[in-house]
C-alpha positions as CSV (number, residue, x, y, z in Angstrom):
1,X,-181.5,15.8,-149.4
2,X,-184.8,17.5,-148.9
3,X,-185.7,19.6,-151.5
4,X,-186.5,18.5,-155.4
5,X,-183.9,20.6,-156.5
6,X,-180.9,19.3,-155.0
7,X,-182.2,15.7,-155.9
8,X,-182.6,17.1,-159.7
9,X,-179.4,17.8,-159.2
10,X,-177.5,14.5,-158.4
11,X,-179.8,13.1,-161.1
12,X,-178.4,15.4,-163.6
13,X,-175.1,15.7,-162.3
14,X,-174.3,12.4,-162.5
15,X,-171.2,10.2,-162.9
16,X,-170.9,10.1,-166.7
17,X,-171.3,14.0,-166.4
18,X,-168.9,13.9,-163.4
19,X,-166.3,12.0,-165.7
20,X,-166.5,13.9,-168.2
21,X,-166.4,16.7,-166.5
22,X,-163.1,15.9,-164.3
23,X,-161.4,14.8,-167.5
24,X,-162.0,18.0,-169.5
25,X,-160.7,20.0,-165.7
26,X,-157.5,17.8,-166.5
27,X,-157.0,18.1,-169.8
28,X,-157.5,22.0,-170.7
29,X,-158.0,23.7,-166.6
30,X,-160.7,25.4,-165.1
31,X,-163.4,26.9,-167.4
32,X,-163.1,31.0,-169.0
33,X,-165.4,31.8,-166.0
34,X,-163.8,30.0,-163.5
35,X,-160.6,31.1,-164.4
36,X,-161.9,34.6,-164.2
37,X,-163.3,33.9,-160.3
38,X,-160.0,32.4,-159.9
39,X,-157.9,35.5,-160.7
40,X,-160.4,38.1,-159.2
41,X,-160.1,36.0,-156.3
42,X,-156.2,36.3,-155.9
43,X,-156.6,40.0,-157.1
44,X,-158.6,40.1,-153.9
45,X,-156.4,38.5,-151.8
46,X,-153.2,40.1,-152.6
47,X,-154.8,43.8,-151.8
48,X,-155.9,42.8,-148.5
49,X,-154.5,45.7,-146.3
50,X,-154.8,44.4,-143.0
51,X,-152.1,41.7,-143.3
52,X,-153.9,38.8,-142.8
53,X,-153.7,36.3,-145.4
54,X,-156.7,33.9,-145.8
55,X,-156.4,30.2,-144.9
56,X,-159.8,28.6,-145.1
57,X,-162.0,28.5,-148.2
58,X,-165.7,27.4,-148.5
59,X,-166.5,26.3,-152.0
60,X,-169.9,25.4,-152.5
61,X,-171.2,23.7,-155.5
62,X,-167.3,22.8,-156.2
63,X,-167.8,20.3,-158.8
64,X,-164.9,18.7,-159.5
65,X,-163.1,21.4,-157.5
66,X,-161.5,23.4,-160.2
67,X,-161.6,26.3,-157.7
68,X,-160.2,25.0,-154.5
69,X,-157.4,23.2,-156.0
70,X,-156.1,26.2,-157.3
71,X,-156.4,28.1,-154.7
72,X,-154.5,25.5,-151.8
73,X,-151.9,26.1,-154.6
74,X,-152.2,29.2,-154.2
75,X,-151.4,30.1,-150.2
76,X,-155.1,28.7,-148.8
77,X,-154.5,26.4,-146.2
78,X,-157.8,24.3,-146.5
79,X,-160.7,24.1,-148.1
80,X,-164.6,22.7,-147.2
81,X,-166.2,21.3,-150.5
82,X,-169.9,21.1,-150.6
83,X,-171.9,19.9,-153.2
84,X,-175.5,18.4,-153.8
85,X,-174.1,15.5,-156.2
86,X,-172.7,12.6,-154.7
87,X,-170.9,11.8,-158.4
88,X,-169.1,15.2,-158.7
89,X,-168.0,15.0,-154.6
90,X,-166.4,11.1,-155.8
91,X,-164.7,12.9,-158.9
92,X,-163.4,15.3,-156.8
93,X,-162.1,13.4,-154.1
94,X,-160.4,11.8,-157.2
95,X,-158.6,14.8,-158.2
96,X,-157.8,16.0,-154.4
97,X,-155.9,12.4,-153.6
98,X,-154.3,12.9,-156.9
99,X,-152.9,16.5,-156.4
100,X,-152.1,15.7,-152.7
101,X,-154.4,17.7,-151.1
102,X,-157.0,14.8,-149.5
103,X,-156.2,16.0,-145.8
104,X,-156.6,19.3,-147.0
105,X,-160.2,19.1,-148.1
106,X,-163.1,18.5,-145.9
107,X,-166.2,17.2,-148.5
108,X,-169.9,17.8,-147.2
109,X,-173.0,15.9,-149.0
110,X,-176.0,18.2,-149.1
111,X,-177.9,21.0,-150.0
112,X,-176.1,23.6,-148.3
113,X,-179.0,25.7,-146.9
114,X,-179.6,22.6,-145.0
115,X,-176.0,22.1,-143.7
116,X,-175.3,25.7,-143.3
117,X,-175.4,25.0,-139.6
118,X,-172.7,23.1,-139.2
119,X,-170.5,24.5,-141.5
120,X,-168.3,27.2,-139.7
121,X,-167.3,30.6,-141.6
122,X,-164.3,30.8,-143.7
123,X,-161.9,33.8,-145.1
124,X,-163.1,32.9,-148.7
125,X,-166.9,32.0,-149.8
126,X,-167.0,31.1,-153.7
127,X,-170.0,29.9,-155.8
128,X,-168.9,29.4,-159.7
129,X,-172.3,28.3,-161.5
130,X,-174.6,27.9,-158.2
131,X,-176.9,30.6,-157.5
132,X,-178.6,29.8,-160.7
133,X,-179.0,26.1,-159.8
134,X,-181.1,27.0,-156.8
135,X,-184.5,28.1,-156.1
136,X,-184.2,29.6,-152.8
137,X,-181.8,32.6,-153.8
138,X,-182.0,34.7,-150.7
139,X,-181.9,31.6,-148.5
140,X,-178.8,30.5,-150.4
141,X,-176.7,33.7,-151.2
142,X,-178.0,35.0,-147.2
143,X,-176.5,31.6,-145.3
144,X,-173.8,31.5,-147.4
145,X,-172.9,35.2,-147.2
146,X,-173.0,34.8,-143.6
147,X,-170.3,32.6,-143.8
148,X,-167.8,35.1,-145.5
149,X,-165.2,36.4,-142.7
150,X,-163.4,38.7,-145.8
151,X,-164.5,38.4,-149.6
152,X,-167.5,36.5,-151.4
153,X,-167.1,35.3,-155.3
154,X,-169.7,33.9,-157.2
155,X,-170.1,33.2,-160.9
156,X,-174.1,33.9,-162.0
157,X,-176.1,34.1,-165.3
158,X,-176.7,37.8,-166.4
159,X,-179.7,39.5,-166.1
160,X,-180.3,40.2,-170.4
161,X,-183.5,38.6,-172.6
162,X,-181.0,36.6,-173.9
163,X,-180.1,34.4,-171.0
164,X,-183.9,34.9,-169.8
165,X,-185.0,32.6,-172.7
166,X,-181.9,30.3,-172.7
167,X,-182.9,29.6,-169.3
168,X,-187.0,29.3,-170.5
169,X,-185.8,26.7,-172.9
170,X,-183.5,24.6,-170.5
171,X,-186.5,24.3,-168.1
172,X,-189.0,23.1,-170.8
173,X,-186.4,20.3,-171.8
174,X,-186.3,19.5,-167.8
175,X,-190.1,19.3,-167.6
176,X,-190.5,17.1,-170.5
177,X,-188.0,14.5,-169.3
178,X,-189.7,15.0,-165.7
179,X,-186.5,16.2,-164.4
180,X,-186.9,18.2,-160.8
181,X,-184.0,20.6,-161.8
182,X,-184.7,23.5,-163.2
183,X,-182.7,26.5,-163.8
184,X,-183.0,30.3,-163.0
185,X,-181.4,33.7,-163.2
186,X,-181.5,35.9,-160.7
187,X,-181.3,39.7,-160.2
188,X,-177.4,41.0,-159.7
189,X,-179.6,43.9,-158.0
190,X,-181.5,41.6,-155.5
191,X,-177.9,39.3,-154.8
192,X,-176.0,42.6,-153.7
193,X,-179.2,43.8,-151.6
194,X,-178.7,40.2,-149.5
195,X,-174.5,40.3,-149.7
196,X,-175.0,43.4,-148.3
197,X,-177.7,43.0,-145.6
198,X,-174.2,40.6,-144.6
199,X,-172.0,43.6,-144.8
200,X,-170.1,42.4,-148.0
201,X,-169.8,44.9,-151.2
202,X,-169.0,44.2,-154.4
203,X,-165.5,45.3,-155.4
204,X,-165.2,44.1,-158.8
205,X,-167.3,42.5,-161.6
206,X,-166.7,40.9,-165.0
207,X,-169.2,39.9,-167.6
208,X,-169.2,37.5,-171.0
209,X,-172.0,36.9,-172.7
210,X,-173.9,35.0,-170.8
211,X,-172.3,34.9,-167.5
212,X,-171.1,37.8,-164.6
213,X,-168.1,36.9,-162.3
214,X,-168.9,39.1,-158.8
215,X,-166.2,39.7,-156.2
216,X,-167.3,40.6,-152.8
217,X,-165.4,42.0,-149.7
218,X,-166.7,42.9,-146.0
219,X,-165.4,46.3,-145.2
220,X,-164.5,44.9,-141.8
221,X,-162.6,41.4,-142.4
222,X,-163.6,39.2,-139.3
């Protein structure tokens, strides 16, 4: 991995957060947002008027893959994981041999700006958590956008003060342990103005506190 980010990132991702993480996914499911992509997503899918039903999901920044596995339960055919941590790709490569889904899941090491190349487009582009864990927005939200034959979900810190200074905070804590993560939020405004330089609009949106769960769809499914 080239960049200091994505190396930040399988420092701090690691594989006592990657255990954790995976046995918190088994014991109580996907996280509130997650769940909320999740749902949006199959809201998504089940409108679809041109009666095509999606088969091929990217998921980037899976994690322990909370997203995909409930969606190849779900009528998706396959799935393409790609994430920067090497610990969270082993956790869930864990959890894909235990559900049965191992030759349905194709796992990619990288940052995926870097590997966007090789990575061929899919019905279903998701990012739960991943916009904000990159520096590069355009670059990230333009090659992965790209990728998007019908709808584009992503989960991303809101705009507010509030999450502003949470974020501030987080990033003085990752200078002072000379961590090369950092954290950022990122203008809604400016990630519809790339999705839709791509041709995708959002149909739906969701907010909590902190977070905002965005649903996009390409007016003319590839």
């Amino acid at each position: 991995m080239r960049c200091a980010q994505c190396e930040g990132i399988d420092q701090l991702f690691g594989a006592k957060k990657a255990r954790s993480q995976l046995a918190k996914f088994r014991r109580k499911g996907a996280d509130r947002t997650t769940r909320m992509l999740i749902e949006d997503v199959y809201d998504a899918m089940s409108k679809r008027n041109d009666g095509r039903s999606p088969t091929v999901l990217l998921d980037i920044g899976a994690g322990v893959g909370a997203i995909h596995h409930a969606l190849l339960d779900g009528g998706v055919e396959r799935a393409v994981h790609v994430d920067a941590s090497s610990a969270y790709l082993t956790a869930a490569r864990e959890e894909a041999e235990r559900r049965g889904h191992t030759t349905r899941v194709e796992f990619v090491a990288g940052d995926f700006v870097d590997v966007a190349d090789h990575i061929s487009t899919a019905d279903i582009v998701t990012l739960d958590r991943v916009i904000c864990c990159y520096h590069d927005m355009t670059q990230l939200v333009s090659r992965s956008g790209e990728k998007a034959g019908f709808l584009y979900g992503a989960v991303y810190p809101r705009d507010e003060w509030w999450t502003r200074l949470f974020v501030a905070w987080n990033n003085v804590f990752y200078r002072a342990t000379r961590s090369p993560f950092r954290t950022f939020v990122h203008s809604p405004r400016d990630i519809d103005s790339v999705l839709g330089s791509h041709g995708l609009r959002r149909r739906s949106v969701r907010r909590t506190l902190v977070w905002e769960v965005a649903v996009y769809t390409r007016s003319n499914p590839a």
